[in-house]
Steps between C-alpha positions, in 0.01 A plus 500: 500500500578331152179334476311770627624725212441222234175432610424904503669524182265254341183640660599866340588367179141366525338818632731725312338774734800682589654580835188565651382145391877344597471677879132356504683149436764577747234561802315217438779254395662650851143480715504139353865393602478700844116300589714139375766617757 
């Protein structure tokens, strides 16, 4: 979970898109994770 956040954190600070850009993030950090699994 922690590096999931950092590495979410770092991508929005990037984007700086909001929490419509941070949620796309989250589903694609999460597809990503869930396909490795």
């Amino acid at each position: 979970m922690v590096i999931f956040y950092d590495f979410n954190n770092s991508l929005h600070s990037k984007f700086g898109d909001g929490k419509c850009g941070e949620f796309l993030v989250s589903v694609i950090v999460h597809s990503i994770v869930l396909g490795n699994h």
